[in-house]
C-alpha positions, 0 to 999 in steps of 0.5 A, a space after each residue: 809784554 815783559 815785567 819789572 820782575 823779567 826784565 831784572 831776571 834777564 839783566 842778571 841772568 846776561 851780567 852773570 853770563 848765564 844762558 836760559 837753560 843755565 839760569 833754569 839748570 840753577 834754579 830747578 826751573 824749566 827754560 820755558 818757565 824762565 824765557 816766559 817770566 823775562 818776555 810775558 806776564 805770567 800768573 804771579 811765580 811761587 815764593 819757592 821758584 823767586 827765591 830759587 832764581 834769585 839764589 842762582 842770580 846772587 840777589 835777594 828775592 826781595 830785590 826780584 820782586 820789588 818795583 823799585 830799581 833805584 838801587 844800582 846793585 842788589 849786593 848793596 841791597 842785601 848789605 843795607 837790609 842786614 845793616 839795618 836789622 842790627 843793634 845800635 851798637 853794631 851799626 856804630 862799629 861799622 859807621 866808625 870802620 867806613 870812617 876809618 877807611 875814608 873815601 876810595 881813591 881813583 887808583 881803590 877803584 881801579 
C-alpha cells in the first residue's frame, strides 16, 4: 500500500530521471529504504532522512510530507512560503514587479 509521501517521492524521483539507487546515493539512504518508502507504509521517516531526500528532489521537506497535492509545482511552494514570510513592504516590490512584467505570451512559454 503506497502513501501520499511515496507516491510524491517516486513521481520526483522519475521526473528528476533518477533511479532508486541514484535517489538513495543522494540522499544517504539505502535503495531498500527508498523502494520501501514509495511502495509501503513505513514507520514514520526522520526528520533527518525527509529533509535529506527532499535536498536531493529540489523540493522542501514540507512539500514531501504534507497531504495536500493542490499545488502543481513545489518550486511554487518553496517561492509562496518565503513570499509570505516577507515584510510588507517587500512583498509590494515584487507585487509591483509581476505587474511590470504582465502576462507570459504564448511565445514566453515556449
Amino acid at each position: 500500500m503506497t502513501t501520499p509521501l511515496g507516491d510524491k517521492i517516486r513521481d520526483l524521483r522519475k521526473k528528476n530521471g533518477f533511479t532508486l539507487d541514484k535517489l538513495a546515493e543522494l540522499a544517504e539512504s539505502s535503495k531498500s529504504y527508498i523502494w520501501e518508502l514509495e511502495n509501503k507504509d513505513p514507520p514514520r521517516p526522520s526528520a533527518d532522512k525527509i529533509a535529506k531526500i527532499a535536498t536531493a528532489l529540489g523540493v522542501t521537506p514540507d512539500y514531501l510530507i504534507t497531504d495536500s497535492v493542490q499545488v502543481e509545482d513545489a518550486k511554487d511552494t518553496a517561492f509562496y512560503r518565503k513570499y509570505r514570510s516577507m515584510n510588507e513592504p517587500t512583498k509590494e516590490k515584487i507585487r509591483k514587479m509581476l505587474d511590470l512584467i504582465g502576462e507570459p505570451t504564448p511565445k514566453d512559454d515556449e
